[in-house]
C-alpha positions as CSV (number, residue, x, y, z in Angstrom):
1,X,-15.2,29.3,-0.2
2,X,-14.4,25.8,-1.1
3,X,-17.1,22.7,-1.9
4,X,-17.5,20.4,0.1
5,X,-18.1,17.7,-0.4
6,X,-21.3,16.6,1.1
7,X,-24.4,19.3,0.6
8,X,-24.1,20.3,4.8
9,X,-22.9,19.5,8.2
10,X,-25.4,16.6,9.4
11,X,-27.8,17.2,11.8
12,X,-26.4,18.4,15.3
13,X,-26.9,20.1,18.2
14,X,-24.9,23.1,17.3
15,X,-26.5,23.3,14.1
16,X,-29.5,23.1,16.0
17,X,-28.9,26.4,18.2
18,X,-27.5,28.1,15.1
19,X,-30.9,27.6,13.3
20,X,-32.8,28.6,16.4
21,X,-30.5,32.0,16.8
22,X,-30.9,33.1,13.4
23,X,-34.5,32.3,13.4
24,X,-35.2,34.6,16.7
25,X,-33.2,36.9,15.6
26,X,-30.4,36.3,18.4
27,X,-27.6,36.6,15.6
28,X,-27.8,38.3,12.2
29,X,-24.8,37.0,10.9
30,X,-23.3,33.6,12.3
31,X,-18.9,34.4,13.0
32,X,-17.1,31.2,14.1
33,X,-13.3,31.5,14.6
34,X,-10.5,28.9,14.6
35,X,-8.2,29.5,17.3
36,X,-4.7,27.5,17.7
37,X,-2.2,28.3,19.9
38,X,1.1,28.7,17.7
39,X,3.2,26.5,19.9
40,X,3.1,23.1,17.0
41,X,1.8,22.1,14.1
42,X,-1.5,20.9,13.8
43,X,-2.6,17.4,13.9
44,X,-5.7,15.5,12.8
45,X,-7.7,16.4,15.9
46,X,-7.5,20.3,14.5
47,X,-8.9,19.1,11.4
48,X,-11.7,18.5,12.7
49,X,-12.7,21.9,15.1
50,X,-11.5,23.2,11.5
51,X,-14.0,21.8,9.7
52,X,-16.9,22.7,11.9
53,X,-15.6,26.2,12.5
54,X,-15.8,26.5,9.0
55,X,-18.6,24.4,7.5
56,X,-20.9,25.3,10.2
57,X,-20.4,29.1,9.3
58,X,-20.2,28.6,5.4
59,X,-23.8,26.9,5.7
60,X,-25.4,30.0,7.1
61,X,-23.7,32.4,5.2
62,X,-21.6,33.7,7.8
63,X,-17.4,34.0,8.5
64,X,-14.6,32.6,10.1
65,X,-11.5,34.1,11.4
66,X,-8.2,32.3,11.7
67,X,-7.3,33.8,15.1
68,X,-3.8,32.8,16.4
69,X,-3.9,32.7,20.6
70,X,-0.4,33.5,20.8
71,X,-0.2,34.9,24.7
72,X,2.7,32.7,25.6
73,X,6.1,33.8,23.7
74,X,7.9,31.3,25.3
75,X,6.9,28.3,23.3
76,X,5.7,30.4,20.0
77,X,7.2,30.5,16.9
78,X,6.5,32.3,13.7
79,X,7.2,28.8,12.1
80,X,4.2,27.2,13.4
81,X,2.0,30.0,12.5
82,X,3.1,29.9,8.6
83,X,2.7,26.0,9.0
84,X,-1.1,26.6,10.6
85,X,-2.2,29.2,7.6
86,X,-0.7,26.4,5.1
87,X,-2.3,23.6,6.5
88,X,-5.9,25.3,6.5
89,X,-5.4,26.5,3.0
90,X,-4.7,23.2,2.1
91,X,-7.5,21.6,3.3
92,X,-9.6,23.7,1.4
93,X,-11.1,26.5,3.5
94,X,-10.5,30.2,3.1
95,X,-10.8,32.7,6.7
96,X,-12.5,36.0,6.9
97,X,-10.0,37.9,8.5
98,X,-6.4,36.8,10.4
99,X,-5.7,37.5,14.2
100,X,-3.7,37.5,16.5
101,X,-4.1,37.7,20.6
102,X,-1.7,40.3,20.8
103,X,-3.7,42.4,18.1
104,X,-5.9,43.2,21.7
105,X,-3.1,43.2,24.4
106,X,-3.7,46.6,25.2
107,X,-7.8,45.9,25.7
108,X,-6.9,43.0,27.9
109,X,-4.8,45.1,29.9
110,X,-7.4,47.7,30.2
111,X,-9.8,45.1,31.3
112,X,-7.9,43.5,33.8
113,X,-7.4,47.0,35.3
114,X,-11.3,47.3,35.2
115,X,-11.3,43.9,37.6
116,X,-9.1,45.1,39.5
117,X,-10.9,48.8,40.4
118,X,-13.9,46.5,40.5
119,X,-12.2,44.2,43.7
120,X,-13.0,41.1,41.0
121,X,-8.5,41.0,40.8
122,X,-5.7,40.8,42.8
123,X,-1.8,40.6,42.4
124,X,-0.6,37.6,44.2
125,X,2.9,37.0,45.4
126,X,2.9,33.7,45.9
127,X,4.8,31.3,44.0
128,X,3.2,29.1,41.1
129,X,3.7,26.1,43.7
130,X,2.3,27.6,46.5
131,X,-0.6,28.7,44.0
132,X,-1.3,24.9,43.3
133,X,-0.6,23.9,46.4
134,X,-3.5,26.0,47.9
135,X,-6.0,25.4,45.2
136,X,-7.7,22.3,46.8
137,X,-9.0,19.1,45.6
138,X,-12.0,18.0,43.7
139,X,-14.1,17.4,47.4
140,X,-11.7,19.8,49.5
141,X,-11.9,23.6,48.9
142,X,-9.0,25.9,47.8
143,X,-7.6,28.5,50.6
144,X,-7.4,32.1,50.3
145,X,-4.3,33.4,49.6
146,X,-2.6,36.2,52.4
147,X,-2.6,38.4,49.6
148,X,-6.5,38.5,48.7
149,X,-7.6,41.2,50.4
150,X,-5.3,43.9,49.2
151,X,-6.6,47.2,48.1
152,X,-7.4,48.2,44.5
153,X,-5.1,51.2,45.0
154,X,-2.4,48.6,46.0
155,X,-3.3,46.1,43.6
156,X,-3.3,48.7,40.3
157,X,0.0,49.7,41.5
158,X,1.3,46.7,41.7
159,X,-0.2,45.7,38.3
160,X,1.2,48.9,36.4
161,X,4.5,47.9,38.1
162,X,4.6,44.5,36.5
163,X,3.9,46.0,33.4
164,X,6.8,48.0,33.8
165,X,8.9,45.3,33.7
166,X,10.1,46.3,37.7
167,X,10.0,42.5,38.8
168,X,11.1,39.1,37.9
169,X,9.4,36.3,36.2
170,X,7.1,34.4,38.5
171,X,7.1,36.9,41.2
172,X,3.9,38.2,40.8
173,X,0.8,37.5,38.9
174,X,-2.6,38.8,38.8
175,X,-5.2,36.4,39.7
176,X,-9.1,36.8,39.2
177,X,-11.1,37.5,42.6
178,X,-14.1,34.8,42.6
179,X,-14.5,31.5,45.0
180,X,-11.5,29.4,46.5
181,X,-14.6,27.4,47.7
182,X,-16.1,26.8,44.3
183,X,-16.9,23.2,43.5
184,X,-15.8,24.4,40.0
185,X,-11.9,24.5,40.3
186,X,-11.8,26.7,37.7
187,X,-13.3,29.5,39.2
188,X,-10.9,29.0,42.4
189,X,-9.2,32.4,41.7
190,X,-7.4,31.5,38.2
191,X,-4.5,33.2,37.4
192,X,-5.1,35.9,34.1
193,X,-1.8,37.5,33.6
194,X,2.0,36.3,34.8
195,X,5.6,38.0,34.0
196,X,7.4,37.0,31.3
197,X,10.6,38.9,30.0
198,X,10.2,37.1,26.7
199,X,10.7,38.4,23.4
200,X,6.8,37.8,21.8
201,X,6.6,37.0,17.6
202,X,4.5,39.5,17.2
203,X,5.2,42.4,19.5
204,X,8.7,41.7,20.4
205,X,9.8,43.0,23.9
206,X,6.5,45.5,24.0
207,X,5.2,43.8,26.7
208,X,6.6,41.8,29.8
209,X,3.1,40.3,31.3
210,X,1.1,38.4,29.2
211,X,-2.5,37.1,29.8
212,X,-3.3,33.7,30.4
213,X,-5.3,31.3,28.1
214,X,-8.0,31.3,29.4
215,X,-8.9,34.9,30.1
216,X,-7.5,36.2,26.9
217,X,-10.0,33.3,24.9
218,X,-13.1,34.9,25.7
219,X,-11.9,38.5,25.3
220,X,-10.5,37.9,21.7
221,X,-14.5,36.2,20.6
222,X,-16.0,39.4,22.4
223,X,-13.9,41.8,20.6
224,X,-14.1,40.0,17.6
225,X,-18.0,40.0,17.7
226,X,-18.1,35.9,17.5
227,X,-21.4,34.6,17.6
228,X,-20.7,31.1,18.4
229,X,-17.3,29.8,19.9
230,X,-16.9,26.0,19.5
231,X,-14.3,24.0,21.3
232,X,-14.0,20.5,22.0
233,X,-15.3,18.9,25.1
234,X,-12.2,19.3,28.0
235,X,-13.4,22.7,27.8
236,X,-16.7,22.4,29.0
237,X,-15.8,23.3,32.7
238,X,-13.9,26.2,32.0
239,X,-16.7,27.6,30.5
240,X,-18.3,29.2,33.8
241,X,-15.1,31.7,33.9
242,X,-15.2,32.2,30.0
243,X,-18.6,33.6,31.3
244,X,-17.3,35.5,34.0
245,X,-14.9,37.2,32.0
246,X,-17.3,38.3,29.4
247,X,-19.4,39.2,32.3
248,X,-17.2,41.1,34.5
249,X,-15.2,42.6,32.0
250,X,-18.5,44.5,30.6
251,X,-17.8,43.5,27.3
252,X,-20.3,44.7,24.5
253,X,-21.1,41.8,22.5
254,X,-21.3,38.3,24.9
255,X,-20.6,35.2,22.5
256,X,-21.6,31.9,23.9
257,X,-19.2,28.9,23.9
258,X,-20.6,25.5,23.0
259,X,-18.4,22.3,23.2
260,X,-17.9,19.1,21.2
261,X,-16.5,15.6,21.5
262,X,-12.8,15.9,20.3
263,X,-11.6,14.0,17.3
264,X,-9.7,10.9,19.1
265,X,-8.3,8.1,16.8
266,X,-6.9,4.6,18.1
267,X,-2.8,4.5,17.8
268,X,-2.6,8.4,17.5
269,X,-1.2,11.0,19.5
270,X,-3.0,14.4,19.9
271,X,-1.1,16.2,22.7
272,X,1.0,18.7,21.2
273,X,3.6,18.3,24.1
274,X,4.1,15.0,23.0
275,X,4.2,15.1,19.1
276,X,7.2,18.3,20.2
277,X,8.8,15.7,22.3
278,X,9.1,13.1,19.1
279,X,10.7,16.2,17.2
280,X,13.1,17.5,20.1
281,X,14.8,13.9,20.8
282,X,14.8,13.1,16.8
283,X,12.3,9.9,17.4
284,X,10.6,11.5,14.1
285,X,11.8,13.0,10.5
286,X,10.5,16.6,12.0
287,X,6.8,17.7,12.4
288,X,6.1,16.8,8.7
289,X,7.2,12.8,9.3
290,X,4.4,10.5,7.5
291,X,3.8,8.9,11.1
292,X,3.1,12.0,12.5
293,X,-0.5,12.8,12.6
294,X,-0.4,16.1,12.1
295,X,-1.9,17.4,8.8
296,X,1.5,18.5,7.1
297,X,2.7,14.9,8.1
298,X,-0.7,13.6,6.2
299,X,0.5,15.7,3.8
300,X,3.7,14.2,2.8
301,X,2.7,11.1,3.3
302,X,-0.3,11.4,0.2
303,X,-3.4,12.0,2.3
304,X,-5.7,14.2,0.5
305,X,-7.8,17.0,1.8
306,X,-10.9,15.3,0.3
307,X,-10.0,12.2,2.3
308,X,-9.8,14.0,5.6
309,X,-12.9,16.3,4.7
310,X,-14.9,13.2,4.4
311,X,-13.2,11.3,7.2
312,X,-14.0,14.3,10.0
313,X,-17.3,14.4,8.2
314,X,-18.4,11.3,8.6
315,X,-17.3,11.2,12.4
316,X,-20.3,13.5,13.1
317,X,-21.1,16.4,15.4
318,X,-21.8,15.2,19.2
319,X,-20.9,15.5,22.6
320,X,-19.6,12.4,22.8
321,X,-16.1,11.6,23.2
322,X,-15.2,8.1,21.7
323,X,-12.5,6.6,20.1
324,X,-12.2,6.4,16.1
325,X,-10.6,3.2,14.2
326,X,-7.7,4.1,12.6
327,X,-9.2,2.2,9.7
328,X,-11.9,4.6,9.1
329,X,-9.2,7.4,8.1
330,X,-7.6,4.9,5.6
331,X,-10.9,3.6,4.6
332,X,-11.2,7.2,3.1
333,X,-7.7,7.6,1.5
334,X,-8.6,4.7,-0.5
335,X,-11.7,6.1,-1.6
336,X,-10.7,9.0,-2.7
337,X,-7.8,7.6,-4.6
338,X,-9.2,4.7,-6.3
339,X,-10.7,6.4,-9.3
340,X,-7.6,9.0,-9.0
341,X,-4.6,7.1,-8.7
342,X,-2.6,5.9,-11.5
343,X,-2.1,1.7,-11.6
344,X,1.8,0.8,-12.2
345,X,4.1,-1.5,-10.9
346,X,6.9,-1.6,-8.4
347,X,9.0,-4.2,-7.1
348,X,10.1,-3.3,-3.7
349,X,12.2,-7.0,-2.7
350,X,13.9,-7.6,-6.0
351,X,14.8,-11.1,-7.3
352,X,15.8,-11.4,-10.6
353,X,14.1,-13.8,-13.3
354,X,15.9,-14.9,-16.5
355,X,13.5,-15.7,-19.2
356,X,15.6,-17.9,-20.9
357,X,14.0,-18.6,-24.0
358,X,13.3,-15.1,-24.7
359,X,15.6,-13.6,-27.7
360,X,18.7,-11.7,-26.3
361,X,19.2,-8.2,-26.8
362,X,15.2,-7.9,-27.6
363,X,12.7,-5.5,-25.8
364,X,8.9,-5.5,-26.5
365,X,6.7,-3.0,-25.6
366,X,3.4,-3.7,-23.9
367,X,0.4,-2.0,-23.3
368,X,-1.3,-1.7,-19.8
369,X,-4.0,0.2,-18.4
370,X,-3.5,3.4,-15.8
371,X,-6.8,2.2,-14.0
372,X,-8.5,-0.7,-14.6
373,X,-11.9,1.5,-12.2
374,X,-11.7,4.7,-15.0
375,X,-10.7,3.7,-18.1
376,X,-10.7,7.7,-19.1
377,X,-6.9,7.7,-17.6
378,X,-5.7,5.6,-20.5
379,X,-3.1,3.5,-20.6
380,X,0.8,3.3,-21.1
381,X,3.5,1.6,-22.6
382,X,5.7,-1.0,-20.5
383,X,8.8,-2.8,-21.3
384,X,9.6,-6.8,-21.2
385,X,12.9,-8.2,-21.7
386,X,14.6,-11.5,-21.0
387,X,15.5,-10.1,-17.6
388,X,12.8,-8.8,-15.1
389,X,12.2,-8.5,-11.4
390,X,9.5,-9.5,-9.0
391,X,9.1,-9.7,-5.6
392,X,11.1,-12.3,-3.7
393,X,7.6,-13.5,-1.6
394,X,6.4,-14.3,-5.0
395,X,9.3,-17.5,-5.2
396,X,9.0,-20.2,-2.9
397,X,11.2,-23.6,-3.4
398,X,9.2,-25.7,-1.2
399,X,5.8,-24.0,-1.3
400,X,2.9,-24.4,1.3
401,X,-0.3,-25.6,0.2
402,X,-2.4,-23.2,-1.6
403,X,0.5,-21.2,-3.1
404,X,0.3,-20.4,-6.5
405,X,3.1,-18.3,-7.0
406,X,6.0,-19.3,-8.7
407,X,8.4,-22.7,-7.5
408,X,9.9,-25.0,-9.5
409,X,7.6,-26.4,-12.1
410,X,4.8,-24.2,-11.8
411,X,3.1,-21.6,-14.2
412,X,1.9,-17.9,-13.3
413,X,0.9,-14.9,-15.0
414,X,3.2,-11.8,-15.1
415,X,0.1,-9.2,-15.0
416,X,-0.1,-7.2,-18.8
417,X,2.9,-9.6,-20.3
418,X,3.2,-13.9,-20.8
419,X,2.7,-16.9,-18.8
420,X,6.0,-18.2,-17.4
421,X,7.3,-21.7,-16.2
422,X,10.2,-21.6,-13.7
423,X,12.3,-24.4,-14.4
424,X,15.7,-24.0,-12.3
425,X,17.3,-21.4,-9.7
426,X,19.9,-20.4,-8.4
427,X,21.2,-19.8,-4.6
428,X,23.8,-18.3,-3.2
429,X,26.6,-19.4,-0.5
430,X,24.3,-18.9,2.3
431,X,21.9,-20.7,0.2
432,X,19.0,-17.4,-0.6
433,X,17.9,-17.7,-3.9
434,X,19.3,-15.3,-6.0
435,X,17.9,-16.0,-9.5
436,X,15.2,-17.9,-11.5
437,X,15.4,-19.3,-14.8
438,X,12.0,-19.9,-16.3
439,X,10.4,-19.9,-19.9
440,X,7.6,-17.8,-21.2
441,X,4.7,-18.9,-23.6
442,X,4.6,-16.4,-26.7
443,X,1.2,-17.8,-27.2
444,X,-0.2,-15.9,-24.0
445,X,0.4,-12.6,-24.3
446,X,-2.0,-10.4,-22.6
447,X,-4.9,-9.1,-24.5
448,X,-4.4,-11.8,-27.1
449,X,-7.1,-14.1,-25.8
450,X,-5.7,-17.0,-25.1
451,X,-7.7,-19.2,-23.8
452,X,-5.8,-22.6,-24.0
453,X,-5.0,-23.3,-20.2
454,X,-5.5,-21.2,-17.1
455,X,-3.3,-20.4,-14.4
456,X,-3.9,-19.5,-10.7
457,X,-1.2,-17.2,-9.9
458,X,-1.0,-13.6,-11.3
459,X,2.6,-11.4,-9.8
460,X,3.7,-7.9,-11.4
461,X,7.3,-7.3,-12.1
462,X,9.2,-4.6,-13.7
463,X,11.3,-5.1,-16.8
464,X,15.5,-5.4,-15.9
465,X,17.0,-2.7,-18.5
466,X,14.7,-0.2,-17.7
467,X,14.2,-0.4,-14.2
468,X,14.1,2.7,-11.9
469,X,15.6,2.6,-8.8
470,X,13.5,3.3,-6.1
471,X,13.6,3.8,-1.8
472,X,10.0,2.8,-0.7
473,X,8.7,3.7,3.1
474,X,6.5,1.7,4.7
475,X,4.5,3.1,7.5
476,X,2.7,1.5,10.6
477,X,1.5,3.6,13.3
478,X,3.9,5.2,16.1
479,X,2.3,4.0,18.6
480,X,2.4,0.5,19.9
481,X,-1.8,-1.2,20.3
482,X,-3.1,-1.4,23.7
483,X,-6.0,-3.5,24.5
484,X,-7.9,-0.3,26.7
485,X,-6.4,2.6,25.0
486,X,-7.6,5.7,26.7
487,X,-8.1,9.2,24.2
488,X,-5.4,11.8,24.8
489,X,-6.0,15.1,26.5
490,X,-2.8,16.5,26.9
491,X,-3.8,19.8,24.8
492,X,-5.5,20.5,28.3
493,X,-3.8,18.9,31.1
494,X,-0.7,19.7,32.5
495,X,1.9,17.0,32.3
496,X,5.3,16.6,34.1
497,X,8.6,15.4,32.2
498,X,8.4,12.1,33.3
499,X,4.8,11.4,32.2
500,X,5.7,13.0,29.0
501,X,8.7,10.9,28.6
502,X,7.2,7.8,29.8
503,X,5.6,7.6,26.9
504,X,7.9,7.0,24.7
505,X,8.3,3.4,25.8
506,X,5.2,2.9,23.7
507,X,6.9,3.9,20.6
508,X,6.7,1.1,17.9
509,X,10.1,0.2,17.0
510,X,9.0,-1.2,13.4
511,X,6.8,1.9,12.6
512,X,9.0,2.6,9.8
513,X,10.8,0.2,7.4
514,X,12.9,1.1,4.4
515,X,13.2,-0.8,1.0
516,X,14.7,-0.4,-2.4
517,X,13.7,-2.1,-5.2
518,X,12.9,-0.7,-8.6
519,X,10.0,1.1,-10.2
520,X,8.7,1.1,-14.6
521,X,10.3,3.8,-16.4
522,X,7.5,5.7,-16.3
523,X,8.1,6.5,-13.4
524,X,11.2,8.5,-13.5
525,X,9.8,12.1,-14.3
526,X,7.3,11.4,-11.6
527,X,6.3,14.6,-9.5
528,X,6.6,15.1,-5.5
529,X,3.1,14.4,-4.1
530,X,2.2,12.3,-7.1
531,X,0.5,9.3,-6.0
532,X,0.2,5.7,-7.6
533,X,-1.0,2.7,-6.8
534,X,1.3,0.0,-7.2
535,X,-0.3,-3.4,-7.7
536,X,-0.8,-5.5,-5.0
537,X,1.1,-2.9,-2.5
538,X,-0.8,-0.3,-1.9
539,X,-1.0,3.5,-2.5
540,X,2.3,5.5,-2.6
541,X,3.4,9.1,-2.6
542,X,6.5,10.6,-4.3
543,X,8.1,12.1,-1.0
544,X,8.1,15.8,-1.4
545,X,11.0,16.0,1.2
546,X,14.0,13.6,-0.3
547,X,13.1,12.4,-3.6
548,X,15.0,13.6,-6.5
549,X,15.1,13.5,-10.4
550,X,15.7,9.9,-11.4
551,X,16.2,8.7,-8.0
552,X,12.1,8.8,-6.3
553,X,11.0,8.1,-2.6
554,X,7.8,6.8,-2.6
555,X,5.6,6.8,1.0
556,X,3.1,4.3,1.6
557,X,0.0,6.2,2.0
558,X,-2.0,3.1,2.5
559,X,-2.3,-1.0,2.0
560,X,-4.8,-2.3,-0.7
561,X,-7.2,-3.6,1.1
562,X,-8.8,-3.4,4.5
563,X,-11.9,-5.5,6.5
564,X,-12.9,-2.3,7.9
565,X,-16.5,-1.2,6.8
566,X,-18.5,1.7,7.8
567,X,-21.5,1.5,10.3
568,X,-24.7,1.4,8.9
C-alpha cells in the first residue's frame, strides 16, 4: 500500500457510514472497487473515484479491486486497459485482486434467465428507436411495449436463441419487467442485454449478447462481495434499479451504492466521447497529449502523483457538485516541485549579446545554486563567454516606463555572472534587433560582494559556445473560457454527433505554442520526465515521447507564479 500523504480521508459522509457499519457489525471487512469501462484512458475526474476507492478502504484496513466493466466489445480495447493498470500504479495505489465483467458472463446470464422464469424480463422486438421513442418524458409516462406480456416459456426461448447467435444485432433485446409509469425513468423497463456479433477482448467470439451497464454493475459488486460501491453523483437515480437487480436477482451478498460529487475542473473536458473525438480527428498528439487531461497526458507533461494526490485530496468528499479552479491543480504541481526541482536556465526567444570587452577565445566557469529553497541539491558549474543569449523581451530600444531590463545605456544583472551595460545594437533589414553589444564589470561578479552600485534589473541567459539546443512546449488549456461554464457529464449522457462535434468550436487555437531556443550544458544528459525549473519561466518536463540524446523537448508543466490561494 502506498503513503499518503495526509494521515486520512477528511471527514465525510461515506466515511461516516463506513465507521457506523464496522461499528454494528454490518461489514467485517470494508471492499471498495474501482470500476472503469475500458473504452479510453482515464482522465483527472478518475483520479479522484480512484483515490476514494482506495484511501477510503486502506483507512479501515480493507481492499480494492481494479474491476474492468468491459460489457461493450465494440468500443473496448486491450490498449486502454494496459493504460488504466499503468495509470493507477502510477499514482501510487496497489488493488486487491483484477476483474473483469466478462469473468461473470455466465452468472449474468443465469440471472437474467432467473428474471425471466420469474416474469421480472422480457425479449423485446422493438427497435432501439421505438424503445426511446416509447419511454416517455420526465411528467409523461412510458408505454408498454406489444411485446410485454409474452410468456416465460416464449421469452427463455427467445433468450437462449439470442444467445445462439440465431438473430441480428438490434433485433432483439431483453429488457427488465418493472414500471413504464415510474416517475423514475430508469426503472421504465431498462434494457439488460442486446446482440452484438462482436469479437470481445477478453472472451473473443464466446458470446454474441452482452449485458448492459447498468445491470452487469451491480451483479459484478455482489459477486465480488463489495461492501461499499461509490460512484459519482449522475448516478444517484440509477440507483433504485442497481437495487432491483440485487434484489431480484437473489443475490447472496447485497452491497449498497453511495454517490459523490464528481471531480469537475474549469477549462477541462471529462467526457470520454469527447477526449476520443480530439484523438480520432488528430486535434491532439494522442491520448497522452499534455493538454489532455487524462492522467497519462499529466503524465507527460510533469505532473506528479503527489501533486494530484494532494489536489483530489484537498477537493474533499461531498455530495456536492461544483466546479474546481484550474489554478488549484497547478497550485499543487508547484508545491510539490519547489523543493524538488532543479533551478537552471533556458533561453526560449534567443537574441544574442556580445560582451565586447570580454577577452576572446576565454570561458570562465561559474558557480550557481540547483535550488536557492534546499540548499541540500547543491550547486553546479555554468559557463560565460563573450557571447551569450537571453531572451528577446528582456531588450527594449525604446523602453516603457518602469522597465528595467536592458536598452541602450542601461545596467542589469545576468543572474550567477556580471553586471552588463548595453552600449549599441544591431538590426536587421526589417529593422528586428538581431544583436547587442554591451560591456561587463569584472568587479561584480556574483558572490563576490560587490556592493558598489545597485542595479534593478536581474535576466538569466545561457552562455553562446555551450549552448544546447532546445524545442520548448508551452501549454494553455484546450478549451476556450466561458463566462457560465457548465461541468461535463457526458460519461452518463448520451450525446449525438453533432453535439459531440459542436464542441470543437470551443477548441483554443493557441493551446499549444512551440519555441526553440537553447538550454546550459547541463542539460544535455537530461532524463525523460526530468523536471526543472527554469528561471523566470516556469516548470518544465523533458518530453518522454520526442526528446532525444542531445537534442531535449521540454513541456511546460506550469508558470512560476500564480494569484490563486487556497480557501481558508
Amino acid at each position: 500500500m502506498i503513503t499518503v500523504e495526509k494521515p486520512s480521508t477528511p471527514s465525510n459522509f461515506i466515511k461516516n457510514v463506513i465507521i457506523d457499519d464496522l461499528e454494528s457489525g454490518k461489514v467485517q471487512k470494508v471492499i471498495t472497487r474501482f470500476p472503469p469501462e475500458p473504452n479510453g484512458y482515464l482522465h483527472i475526474g478518475h483520479a479522484k473515484a480512484i483515490w476514494i476507492n482506495f484511501t477510503l478502504a486502506q483507512e479501515f484496513g480493507g481492499s480494492t479491486n481494479l474491476r474492468f466493466d468491459d460489457t461493450n466489445p465494440l468500443k473496448e480495447d486491450v490498449e486502454y486497459v494496459k493504460s488504466i493498470e499503468e495509470d493507477v500504479k502510477w499514482l501510487g495505489y496497489e488493488w486487491a485482486e483484477k476483474r473483469f465483467a466478462s469473468d461473470y458472463f455466465e452468472e449474468m446470464y443465469k440471472r437474467a434467465e432467473l428474471l425471466i422464469q420469474k416474469g421480472k424480463a422480457y425479449v423485446d422486438d422493438q427497435s432501439a428507436d421505438q424503445i426511446r421513442e416509447t419511454r416517455g418524458t420526465l411528467t409523461e409516462p412510458g408505454q408498454n411495449s406489444p411485446y410485454r406480456d409474452r410468456s416465460v416459456e416464449e421469452n427463455l426461448d427467445l433468450f437462449r436463441r439470442m444467445r445462439a447467435g440465431e438473430f441480428k444485432d438490434g433485433e432483439k433485446v431483453l429488457r427488465a419487467k418493472i414500471d413504464m409509469a415510474s416517475p423514475n425513468i430508469n426503472l421504465r423497463d431498462p434494457v439488460i442485454y442486446r446482440i452484438s456479433h462482436a469479437t470481445h477482448h477478453n472472451t473473443g467470439d464466446q458470446w454474441c449478447i452482452y449485458p448492459m451497464y447498468a445491470f452487469a454493475h451491480p451483479l459484478e459488486d455482489a459477486i465480488e462481495g463489495v461492501t461499499h460501491s461509490l460512484c459519482s453523483l449522475e448516478f444517484e437515480d440509477q440507483r433504485p434499479f442497481y437495487d432491483w437487480v440485487i434484489a431480484e436477482c437473489e443475490m447472496e451478498s447485497t452491497p449498497h451504492q453511495y454517490e459523490f460529487g464528481r471531480l469537475n475542473v474549469a477549462q477541462t473536458l471529462t467526457s470520454k466521447r469527447k477526449l476520443k473525438l480530439l484523438v480520432d480527428e488528430n486535434i491532439v498528439d494522442g491520448w497522452d497529449d499534455p493538454r489532455m487531461p487524462t492522467i497519462s497526458g499529466l503524465r507527460r507533461r510533469g505532473y506528479t502523483p503527489e501533486a494530484i494526490r494532494s489536489f483530489v485530496y484537498e477537493t474533499g468528499i461531498s455530495k456536492s457538485q461544483g466546479l474546481i479552479d484550474l489554478q488549484m491543480l497547478e497550485h499543487f504541481i508547484r508545491e510539490d516541485l519547489k523543493l524538488k526541482a532543479p533551478r537552471t536556465m533556458a533561453v526560449l526567444n534567443p537574441l544574442k549579446v556580445v560582451i565586447t570587452n570580454y577577452p576572446e577565445g576565454q570561458v570562465e566557469w561559474l558557480e550557481a545554486e540547483n535550488n536557492t529553497e534546499n540548499p541540500e541539491m547543491g550547486s553546479r558549474q555554468i559557463p560565460f563567454s563573450r557571447e551569450i543569449y537571453i531572451e528577446q523581451d528582456d531588450f527594449m530600444e525604446n523602453p516603457p516606463n518602469k522597465y528595467f531590463r536592458l536598452f541602450p545605456g542601461n545596467e542589469v544583472r545576468l543572474k550567477n555572472a556580471y553586471f552588463i551595460k548595453c552600449n549599441d545594437f544591431i538590426k536587421d533589414e526589417n529593422g528586428n534587433v538581431t544583436e547587442i553589444h554591451c560591456t561587463y564589470d569584472p568587479e561584480t561578479k556574483s558572490g563576490t560582494g560587490f556592493t558598489g552600485r545597485k542595479v534593478k534589473g536581474t535576466i538569466h541567459w545561457v552562455e553562446a559556445s555551450h549552448a544546447i539546443p532546445a524545442e520548448f512546449r508551452l501549454y494553455e488549456p484546450l478549451i476556450k473560457p466561458k463566462e457560465d461554464e457548465e461541468a461535463e457529464v457526458g460519461e452518463v449522457l448520451e450525446e449525438t454527433e453533432k453535439v459531440e462535434k459542436s464542441f470543437l468550436d470551443e477548441i483554443n487555437p493557441n493551446s499549444l505554442e512551440v519555441l526553440h531556443g537553447f538550454v546550459e550544458p547541463g542539460m544535455k544528459d537530461a532524463n525523460p520526465q526530468d523536471k526543472f525549473q527554469f528561471f523566470r519561466h516556469g516548470y518544465f518536463n523533458v518530453d518522454p515521447k520526442y526528446s532525444k540524446p542531445g537534442e531535449p523537448v521540454f513541456n511546460l508543466i506550469v508558470s512560476m507564479k500564480s494569484s490563486f490561494q487556497l480557501p481558508k
